[in-house]
Short mmCIF file of the C-alpha atoms (twelve columns), coordinates in Angstrom:
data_MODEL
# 
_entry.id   MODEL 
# 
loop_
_atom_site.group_PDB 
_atom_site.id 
_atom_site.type_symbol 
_atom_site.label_atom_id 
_atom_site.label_alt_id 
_atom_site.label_comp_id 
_atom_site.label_asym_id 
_atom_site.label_seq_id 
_atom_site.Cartn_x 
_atom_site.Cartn_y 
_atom_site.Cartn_z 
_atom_site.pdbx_PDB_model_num 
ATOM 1   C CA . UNK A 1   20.455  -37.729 -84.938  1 
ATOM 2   C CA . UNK A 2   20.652  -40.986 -82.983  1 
ATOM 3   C CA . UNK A 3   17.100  -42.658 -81.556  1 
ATOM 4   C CA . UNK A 4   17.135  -45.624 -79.231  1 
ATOM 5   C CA . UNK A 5   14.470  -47.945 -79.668  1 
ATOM 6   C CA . UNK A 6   12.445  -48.312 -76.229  1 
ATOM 7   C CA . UNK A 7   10.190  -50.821 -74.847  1 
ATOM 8   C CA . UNK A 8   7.001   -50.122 -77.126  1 
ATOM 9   C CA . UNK A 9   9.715   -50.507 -79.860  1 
ATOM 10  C CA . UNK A 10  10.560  -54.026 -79.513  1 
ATOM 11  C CA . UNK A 11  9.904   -56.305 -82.084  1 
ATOM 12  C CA . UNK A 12  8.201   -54.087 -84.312  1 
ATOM 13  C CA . UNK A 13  9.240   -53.495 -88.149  1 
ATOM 14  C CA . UNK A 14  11.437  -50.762 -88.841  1 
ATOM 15  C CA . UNK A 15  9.595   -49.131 -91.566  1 
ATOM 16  C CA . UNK A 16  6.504   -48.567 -89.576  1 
ATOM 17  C CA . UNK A 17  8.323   -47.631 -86.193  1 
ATOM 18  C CA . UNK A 18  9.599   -44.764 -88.642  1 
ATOM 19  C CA . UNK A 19  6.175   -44.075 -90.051  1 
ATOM 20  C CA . UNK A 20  5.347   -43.043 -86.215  1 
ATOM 21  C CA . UNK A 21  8.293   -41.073 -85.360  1 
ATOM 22  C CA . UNK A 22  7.908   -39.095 -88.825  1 
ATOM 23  C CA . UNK A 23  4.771   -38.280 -89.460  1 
ATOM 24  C CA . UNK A 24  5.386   -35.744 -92.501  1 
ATOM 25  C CA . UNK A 25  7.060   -38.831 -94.790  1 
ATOM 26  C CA . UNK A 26  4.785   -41.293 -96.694  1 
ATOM 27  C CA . UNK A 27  5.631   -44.736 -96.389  1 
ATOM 28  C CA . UNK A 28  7.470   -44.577 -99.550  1 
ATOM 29  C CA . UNK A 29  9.998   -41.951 -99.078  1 
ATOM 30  C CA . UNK A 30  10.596  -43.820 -95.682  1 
ATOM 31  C CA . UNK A 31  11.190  -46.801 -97.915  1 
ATOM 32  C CA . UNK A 32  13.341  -44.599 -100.577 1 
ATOM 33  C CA . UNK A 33  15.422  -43.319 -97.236  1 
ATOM 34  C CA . UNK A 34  16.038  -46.865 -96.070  1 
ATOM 35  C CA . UNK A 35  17.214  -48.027 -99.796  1 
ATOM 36  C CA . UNK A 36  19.598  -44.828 -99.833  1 
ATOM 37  C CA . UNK A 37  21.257  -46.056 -96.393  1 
ATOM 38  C CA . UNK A 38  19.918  -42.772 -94.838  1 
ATOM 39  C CA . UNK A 39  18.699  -44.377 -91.962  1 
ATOM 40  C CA . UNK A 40  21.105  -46.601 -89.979  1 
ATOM 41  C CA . UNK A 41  20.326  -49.564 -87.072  1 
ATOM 42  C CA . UNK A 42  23.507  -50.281 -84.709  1 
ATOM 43  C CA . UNK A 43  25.564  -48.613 -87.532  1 
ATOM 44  C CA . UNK A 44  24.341  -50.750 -90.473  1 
ATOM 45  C CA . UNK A 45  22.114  -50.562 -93.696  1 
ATOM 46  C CA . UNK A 46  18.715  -52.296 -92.927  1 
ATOM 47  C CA . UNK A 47  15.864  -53.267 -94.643  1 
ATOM 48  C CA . UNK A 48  11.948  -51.913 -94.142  1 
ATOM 49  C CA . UNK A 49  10.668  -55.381 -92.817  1 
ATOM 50  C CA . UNK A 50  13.659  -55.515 -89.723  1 
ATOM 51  C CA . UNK A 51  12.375  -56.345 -86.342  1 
ATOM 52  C CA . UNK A 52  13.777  -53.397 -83.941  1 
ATOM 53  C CA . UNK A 53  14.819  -54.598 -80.815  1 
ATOM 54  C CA . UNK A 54  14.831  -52.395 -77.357  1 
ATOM 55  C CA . UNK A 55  17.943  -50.039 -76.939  1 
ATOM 56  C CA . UNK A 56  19.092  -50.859 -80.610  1 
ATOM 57  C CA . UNK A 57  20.323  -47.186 -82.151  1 
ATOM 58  C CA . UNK A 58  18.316  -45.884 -85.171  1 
ATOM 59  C CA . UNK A 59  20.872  -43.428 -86.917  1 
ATOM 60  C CA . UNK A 60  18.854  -40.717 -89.303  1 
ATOM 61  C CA . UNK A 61  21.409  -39.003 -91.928  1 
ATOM 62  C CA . UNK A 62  21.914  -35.344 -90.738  1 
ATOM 63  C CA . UNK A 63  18.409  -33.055 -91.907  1 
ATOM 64  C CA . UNK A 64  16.048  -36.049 -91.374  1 
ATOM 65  C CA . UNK A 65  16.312  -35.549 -87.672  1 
ATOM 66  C CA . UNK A 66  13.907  -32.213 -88.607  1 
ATOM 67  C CA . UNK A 67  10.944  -34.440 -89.880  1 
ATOM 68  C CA . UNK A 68  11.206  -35.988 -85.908  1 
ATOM 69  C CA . UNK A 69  7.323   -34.964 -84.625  1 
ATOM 70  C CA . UNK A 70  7.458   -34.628 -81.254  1 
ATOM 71  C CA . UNK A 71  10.397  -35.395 -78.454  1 
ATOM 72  C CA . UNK A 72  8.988   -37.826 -75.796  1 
ATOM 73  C CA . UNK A 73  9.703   -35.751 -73.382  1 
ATOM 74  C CA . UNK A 74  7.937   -32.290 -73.329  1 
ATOM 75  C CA . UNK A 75  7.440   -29.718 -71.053  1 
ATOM 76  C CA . UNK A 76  3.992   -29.479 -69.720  1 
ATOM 77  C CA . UNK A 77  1.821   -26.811 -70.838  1 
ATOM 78  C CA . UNK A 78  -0.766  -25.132 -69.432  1 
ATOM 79  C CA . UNK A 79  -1.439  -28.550 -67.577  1 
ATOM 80  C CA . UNK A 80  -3.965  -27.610 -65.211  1 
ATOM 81  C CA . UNK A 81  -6.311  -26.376 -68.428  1 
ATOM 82  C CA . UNK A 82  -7.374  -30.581 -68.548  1 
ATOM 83  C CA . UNK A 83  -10.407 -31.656 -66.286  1 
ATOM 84  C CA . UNK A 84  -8.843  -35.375 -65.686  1 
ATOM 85  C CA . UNK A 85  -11.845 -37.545 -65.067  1 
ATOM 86  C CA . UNK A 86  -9.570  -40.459 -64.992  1 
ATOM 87  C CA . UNK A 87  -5.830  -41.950 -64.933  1 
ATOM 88  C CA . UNK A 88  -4.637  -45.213 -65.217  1 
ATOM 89  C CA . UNK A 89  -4.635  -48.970 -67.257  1 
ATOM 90  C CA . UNK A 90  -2.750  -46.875 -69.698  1 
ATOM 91  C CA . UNK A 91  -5.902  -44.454 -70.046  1 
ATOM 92  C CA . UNK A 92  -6.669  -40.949 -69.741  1 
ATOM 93  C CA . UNK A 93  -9.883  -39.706 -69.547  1 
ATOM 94  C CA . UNK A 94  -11.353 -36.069 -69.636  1 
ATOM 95  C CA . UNK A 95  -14.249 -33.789 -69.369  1 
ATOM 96  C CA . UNK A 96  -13.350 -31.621 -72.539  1 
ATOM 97  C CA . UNK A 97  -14.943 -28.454 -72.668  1 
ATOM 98  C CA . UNK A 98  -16.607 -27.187 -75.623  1 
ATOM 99  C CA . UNK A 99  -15.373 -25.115 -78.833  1 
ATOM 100 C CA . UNK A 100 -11.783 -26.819 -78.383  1 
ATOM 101 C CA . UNK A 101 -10.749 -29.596 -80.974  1 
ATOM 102 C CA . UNK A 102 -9.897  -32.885 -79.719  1 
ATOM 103 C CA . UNK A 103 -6.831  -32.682 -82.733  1 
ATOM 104 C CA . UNK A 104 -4.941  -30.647 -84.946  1 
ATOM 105 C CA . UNK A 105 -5.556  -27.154 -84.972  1 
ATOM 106 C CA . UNK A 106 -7.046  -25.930 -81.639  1 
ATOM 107 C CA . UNK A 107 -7.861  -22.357 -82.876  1 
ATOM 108 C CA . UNK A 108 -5.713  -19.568 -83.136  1 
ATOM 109 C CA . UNK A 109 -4.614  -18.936 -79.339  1 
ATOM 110 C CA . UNK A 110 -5.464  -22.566 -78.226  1 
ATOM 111 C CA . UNK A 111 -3.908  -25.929 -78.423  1 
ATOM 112 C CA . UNK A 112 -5.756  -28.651 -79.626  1 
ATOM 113 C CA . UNK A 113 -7.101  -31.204 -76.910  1 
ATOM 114 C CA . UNK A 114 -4.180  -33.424 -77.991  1 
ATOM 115 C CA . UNK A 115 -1.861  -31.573 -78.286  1 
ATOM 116 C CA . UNK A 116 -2.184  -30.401 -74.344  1 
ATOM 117 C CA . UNK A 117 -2.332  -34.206 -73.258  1 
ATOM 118 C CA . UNK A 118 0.848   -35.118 -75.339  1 
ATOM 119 C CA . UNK A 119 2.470   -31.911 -72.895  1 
ATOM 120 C CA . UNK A 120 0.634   -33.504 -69.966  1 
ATOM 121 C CA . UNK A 121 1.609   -37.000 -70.381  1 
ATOM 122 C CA . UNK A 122 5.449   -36.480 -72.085  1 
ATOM 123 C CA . UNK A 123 7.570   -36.370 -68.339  1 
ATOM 124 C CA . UNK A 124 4.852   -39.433 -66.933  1 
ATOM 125 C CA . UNK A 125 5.699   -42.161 -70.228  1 
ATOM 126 C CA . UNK A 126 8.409   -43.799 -70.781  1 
ATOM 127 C CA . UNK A 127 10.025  -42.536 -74.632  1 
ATOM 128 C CA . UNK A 128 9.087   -44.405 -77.363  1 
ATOM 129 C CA . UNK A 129 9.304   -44.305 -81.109  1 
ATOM 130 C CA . UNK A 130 6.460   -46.058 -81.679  1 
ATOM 131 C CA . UNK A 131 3.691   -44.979 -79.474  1 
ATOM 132 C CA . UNK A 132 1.997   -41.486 -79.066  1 
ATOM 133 C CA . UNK A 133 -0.561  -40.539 -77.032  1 
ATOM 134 C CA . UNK A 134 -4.239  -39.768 -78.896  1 
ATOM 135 C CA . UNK A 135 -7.855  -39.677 -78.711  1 
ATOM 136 C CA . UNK A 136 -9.223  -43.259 -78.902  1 
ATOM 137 C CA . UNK A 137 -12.626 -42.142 -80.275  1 
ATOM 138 C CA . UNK A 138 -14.279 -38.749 -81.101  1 
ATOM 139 C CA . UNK A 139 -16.013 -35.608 -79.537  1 
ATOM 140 C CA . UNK A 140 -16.823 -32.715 -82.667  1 
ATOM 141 C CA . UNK A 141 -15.419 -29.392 -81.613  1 
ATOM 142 C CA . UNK A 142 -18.914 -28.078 -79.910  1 
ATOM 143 C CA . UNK A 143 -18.913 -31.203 -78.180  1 
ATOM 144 C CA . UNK A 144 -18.382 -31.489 -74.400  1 
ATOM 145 C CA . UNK A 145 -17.371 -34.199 -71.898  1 
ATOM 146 C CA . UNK A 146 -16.221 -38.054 -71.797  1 
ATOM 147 C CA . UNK A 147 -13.129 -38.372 -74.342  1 
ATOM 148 C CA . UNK A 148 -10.819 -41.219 -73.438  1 
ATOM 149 C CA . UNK A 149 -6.745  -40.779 -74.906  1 
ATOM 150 C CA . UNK A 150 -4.394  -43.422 -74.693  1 
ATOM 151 C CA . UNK A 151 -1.569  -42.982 -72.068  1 
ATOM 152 C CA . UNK A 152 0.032   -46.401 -73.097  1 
ATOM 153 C CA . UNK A 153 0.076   -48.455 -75.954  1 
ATOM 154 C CA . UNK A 154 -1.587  -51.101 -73.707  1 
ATOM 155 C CA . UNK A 155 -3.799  -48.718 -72.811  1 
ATOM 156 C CA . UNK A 156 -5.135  -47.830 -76.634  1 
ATOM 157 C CA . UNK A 157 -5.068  -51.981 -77.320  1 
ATOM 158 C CA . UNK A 158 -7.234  -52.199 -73.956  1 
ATOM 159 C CA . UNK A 159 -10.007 -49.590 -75.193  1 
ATOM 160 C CA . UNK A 160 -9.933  -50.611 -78.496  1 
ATOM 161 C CA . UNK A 161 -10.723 -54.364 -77.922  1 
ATOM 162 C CA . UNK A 162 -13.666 -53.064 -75.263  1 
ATOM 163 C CA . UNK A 163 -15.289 -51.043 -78.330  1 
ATOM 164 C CA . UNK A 164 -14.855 -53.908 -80.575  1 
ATOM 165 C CA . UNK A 165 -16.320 -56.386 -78.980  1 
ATOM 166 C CA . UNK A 166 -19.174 -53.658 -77.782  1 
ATOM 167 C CA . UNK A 167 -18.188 -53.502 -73.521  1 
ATOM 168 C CA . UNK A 168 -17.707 -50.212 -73.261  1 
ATOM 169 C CA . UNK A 169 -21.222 -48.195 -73.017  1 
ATOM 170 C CA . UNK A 170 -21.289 -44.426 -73.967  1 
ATOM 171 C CA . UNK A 171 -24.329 -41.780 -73.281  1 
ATOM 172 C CA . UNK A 172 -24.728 -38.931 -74.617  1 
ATOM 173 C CA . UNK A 173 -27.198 -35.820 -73.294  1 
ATOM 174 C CA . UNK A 174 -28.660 -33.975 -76.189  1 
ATOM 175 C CA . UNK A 175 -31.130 -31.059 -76.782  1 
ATOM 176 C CA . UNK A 176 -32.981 -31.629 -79.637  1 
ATOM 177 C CA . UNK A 177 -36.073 -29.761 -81.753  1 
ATOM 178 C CA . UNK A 178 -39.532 -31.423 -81.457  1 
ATOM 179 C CA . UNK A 179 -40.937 -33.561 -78.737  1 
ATOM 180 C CA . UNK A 180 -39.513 -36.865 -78.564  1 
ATOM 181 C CA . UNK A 181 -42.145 -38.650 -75.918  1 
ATOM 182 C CA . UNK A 182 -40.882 -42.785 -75.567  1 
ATOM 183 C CA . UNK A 183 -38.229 -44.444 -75.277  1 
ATOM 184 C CA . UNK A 184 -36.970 -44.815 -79.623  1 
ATOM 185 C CA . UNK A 185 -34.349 -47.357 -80.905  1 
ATOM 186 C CA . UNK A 186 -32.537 -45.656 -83.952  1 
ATOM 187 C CA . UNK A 187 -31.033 -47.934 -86.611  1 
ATOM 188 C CA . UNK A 188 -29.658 -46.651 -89.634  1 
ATOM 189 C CA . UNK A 189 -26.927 -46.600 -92.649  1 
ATOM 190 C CA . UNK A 190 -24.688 -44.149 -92.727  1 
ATOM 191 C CA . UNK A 191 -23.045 -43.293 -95.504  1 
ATOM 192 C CA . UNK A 192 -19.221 -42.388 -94.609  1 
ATOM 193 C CA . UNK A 193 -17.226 -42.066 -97.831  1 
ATOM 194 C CA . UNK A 194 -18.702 -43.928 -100.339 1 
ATOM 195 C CA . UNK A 195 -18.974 -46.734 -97.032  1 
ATOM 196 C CA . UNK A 196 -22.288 -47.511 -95.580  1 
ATOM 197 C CA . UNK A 197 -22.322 -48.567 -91.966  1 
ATOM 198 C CA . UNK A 198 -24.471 -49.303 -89.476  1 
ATOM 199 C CA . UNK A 199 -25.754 -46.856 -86.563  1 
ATOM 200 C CA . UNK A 200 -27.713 -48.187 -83.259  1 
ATOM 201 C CA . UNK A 201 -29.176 -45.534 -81.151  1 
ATOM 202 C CA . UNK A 202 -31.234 -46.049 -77.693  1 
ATOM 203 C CA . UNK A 203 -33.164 -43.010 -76.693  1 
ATOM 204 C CA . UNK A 204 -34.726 -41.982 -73.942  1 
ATOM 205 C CA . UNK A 205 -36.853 -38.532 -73.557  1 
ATOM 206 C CA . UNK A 206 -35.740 -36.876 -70.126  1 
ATOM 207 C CA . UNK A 207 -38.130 -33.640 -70.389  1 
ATOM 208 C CA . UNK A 208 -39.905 -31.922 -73.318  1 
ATOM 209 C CA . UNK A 209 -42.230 -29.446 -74.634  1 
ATOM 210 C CA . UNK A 210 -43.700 -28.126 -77.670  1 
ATOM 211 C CA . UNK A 211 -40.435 -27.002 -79.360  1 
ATOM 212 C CA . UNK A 212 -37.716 -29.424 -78.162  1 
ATOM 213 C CA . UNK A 213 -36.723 -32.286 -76.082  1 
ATOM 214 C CA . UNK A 214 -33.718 -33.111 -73.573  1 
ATOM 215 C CA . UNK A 215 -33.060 -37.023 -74.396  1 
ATOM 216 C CA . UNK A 216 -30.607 -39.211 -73.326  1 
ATOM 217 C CA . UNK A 217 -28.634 -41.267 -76.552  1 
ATOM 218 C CA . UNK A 218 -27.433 -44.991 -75.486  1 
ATOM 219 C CA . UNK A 219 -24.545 -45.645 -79.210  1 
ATOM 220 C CA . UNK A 220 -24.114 -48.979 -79.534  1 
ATOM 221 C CA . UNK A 221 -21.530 -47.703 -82.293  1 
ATOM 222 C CA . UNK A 222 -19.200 -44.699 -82.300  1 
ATOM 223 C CA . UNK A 223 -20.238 -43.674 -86.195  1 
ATOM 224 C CA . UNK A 224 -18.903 -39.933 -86.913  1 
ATOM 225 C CA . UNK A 225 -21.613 -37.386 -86.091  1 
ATOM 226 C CA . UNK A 226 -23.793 -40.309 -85.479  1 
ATOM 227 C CA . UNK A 227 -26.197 -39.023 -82.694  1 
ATOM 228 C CA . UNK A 228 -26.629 -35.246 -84.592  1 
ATOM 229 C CA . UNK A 229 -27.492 -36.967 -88.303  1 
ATOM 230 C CA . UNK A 230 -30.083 -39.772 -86.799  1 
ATOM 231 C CA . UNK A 231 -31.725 -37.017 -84.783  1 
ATOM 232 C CA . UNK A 232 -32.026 -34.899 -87.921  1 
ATOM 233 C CA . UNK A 233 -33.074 -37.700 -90.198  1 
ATOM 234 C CA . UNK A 234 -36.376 -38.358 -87.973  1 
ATOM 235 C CA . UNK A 235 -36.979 -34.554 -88.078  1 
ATOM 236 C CA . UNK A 236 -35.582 -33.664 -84.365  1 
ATOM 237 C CA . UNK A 237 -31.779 -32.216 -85.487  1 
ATOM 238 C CA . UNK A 238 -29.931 -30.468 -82.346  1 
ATOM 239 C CA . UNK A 239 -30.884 -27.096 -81.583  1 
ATOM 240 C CA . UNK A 240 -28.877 -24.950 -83.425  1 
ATOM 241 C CA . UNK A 241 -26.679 -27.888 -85.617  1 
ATOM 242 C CA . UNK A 242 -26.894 -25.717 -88.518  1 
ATOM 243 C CA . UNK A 243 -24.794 -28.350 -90.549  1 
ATOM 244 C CA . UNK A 244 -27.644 -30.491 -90.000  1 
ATOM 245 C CA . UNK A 245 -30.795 -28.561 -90.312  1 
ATOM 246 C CA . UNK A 246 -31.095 -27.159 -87.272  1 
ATOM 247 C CA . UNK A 247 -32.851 -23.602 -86.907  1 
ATOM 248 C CA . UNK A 248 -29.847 -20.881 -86.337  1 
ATOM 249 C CA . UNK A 249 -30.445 -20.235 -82.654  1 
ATOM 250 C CA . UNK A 250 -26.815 -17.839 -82.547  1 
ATOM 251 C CA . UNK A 251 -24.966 -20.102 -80.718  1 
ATOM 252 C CA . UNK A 252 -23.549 -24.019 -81.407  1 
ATOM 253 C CA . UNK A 253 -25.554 -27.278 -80.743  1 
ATOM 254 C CA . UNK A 254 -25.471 -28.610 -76.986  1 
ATOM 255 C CA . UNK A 255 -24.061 -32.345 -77.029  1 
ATOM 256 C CA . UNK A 256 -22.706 -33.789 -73.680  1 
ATOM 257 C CA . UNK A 257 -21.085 -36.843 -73.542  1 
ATOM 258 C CA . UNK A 258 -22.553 -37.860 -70.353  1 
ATOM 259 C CA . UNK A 259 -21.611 -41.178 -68.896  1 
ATOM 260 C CA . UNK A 260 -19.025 -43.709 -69.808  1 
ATOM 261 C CA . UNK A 261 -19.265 -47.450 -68.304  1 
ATOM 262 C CA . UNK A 262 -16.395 -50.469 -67.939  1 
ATOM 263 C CA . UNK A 263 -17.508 -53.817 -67.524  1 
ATOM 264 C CA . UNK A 264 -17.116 -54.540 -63.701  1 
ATOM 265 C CA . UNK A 265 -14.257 -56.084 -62.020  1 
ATOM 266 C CA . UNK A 266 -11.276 -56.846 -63.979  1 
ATOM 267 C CA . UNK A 267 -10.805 -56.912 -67.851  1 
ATOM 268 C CA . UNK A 268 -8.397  -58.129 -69.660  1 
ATOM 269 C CA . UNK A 269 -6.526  -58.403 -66.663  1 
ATOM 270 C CA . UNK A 270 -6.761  -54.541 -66.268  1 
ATOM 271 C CA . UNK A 271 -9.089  -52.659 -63.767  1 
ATOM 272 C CA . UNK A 272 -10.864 -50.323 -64.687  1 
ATOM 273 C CA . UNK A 273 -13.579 -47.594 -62.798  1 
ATOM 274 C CA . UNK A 274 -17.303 -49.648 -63.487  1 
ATOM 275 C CA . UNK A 275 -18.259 -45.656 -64.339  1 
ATOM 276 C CA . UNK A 276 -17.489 -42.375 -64.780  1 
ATOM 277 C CA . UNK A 277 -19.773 -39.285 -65.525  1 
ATOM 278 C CA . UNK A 278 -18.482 -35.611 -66.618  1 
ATOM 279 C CA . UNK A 279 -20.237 -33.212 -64.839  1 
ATOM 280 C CA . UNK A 280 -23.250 -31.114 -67.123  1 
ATOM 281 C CA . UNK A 281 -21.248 -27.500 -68.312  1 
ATOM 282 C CA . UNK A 282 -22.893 -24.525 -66.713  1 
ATOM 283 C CA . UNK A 283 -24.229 -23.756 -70.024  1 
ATOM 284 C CA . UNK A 284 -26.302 -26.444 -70.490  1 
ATOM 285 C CA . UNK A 285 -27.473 -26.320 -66.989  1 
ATOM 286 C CA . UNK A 286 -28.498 -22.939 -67.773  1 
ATOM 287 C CA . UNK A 287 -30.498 -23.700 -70.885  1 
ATOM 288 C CA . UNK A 288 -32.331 -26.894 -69.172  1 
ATOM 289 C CA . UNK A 289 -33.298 -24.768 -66.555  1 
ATOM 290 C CA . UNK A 290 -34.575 -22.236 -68.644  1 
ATOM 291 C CA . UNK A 291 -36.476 -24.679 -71.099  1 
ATOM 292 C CA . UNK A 292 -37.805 -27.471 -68.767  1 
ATOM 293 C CA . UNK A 293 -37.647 -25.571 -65.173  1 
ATOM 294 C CA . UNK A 294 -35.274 -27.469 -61.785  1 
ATOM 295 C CA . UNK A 295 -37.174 -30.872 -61.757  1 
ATOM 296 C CA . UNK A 296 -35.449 -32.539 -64.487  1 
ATOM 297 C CA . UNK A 297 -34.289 -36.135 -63.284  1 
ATOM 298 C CA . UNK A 298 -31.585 -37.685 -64.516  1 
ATOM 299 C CA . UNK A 299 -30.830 -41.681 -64.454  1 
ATOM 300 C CA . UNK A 300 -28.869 -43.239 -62.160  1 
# 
């Protein structure tokens, strides 16, 4: 099987452009493959640490061309399943709906998130070896709205240098057990795999009574399940996160990723919306109603 390295491709070392493009191989068999002369570059033997230029032939010994994840260009499927919020500066960003994951298995009649964005995006991209199109941060599978994938591998080095330098502003709409009456700051260490890191909170109560609250959750960080364990360390877990103490209410937590905001005008040379919001699920709409009556007010 012959691959031809594209633009992503350029300059980049062959042993990792490989890691990409075969996902099932550890680095070290990719290494053992390139030793063996298994894996050919304009027809010659080539080391790990060579710099792959554009259109340059990659030549994988016949069977290795079955360890190949995904051709660049796939047919679409079931395209019109993804609520596009928006599309461009190498971004896509949608309203996911809940009980789907964002990656690998999607249950057992449904793709994964990703895997109906890689159909989405594969005739729009230009092929490369290097680049594939992913989530750039994380929704859990009961989780609904804002989830940004890269479209480009600009695009994933544009969002990842707004989160890291803390310009990109997430909010989050929550229902949560006990009444949560101010505005609350939540700072914390959580403890990730035997690494403790810092979680930042900002929330606001929206509507309450007796038995729960609707807040809104400011994350200054993106720490995995961050909003759902804070809540449930101060006592208010998510009504009906059962992994985090949560009373079994028959039917998963509700956890919208509301609101995502850009700095304004252009950044890093790339424009970007100032804001988008996913629109509340009918579901939750539903159970607001039905808790805190028609009058609830939301920010602007």
């Amino acid at each position: 099987m012959e691959l031809i390295a594209a633009a992503d491709d350029d300059g980049r070392r062959l042993d990792r452009i490989l890691r990409k493009a075969m996902r099932d191989l550890p680095l070290s068999a990719i290494h053992r493959l390139l030793r063996k002369g298994a894996v050919r570059v304009d027809g010659e033997k080539a080391s790990p640490d060579l710099r792959v230029r554009q259109g340059q032939a990659i030549t994988l010994e016949a069977g290795i061309d079955a360890l190949i994840e995904a051709k660049p260009h796939a047919t679409p499927s079931n395209p019109g399943l993804l609520e596009i919020l928006f599309e461009g500066a190498g971004l896509l960003i949608l309203n996911k709906p809940a009980g789907i994951a964002v990656h690998g298995k999607g249950g057992s009649d449904m793709e994964s998130l990703e895997d109906q964005v890689r159909s989405y995006l594969g005739p729009k991209i230009p092929p490369s070896l290097s680049f594939r199109p992913g989530p750039l941060h994380r929704l859990d599978k009961p989780s609904t709205g804002i989830i940004a994938f890269s479209a480009s591998l600009e695009g994933a080095r544009l969002f990842s240098t707004l989160m890291r330098e803390r310009k990109v502003k997430k909010f989050y709409l929550a229902l949560v057990e006990g009444r949560i009456e101010k505005n609350e700051i939540w700072q914390d260490e959580l403890v990730r795999e035997n690494r403790s890191k810092t979680a930042i909170s900002r929330l606001s109560p929206l509507a309450g009574n007796a038995l729960c609250s609707l807040v809104l959750a400011e994350i200054e960080t993106g720490r995995t399940h961050q909003i759902r364990a804070q809540a449930a360390s101060r006592g208010h877990p998510l009504i009906g996160d059962k992994k985090y103490g949560g009373r079994n209410q028959g039917e998963d937590f509700l956890l919208h990723a509301w609101r995502m905001e850009f700095p304004q005008g252009n950044t890093h040379g790339t424009p970007l919306p100032h804001r988008i919001e996913a629109p509340l699920p009918e579901k939750f709409q539903r159970k607001i109603r039905e808790l805190f009556g028609r009058n609830v007010k939301f920010p602007d």
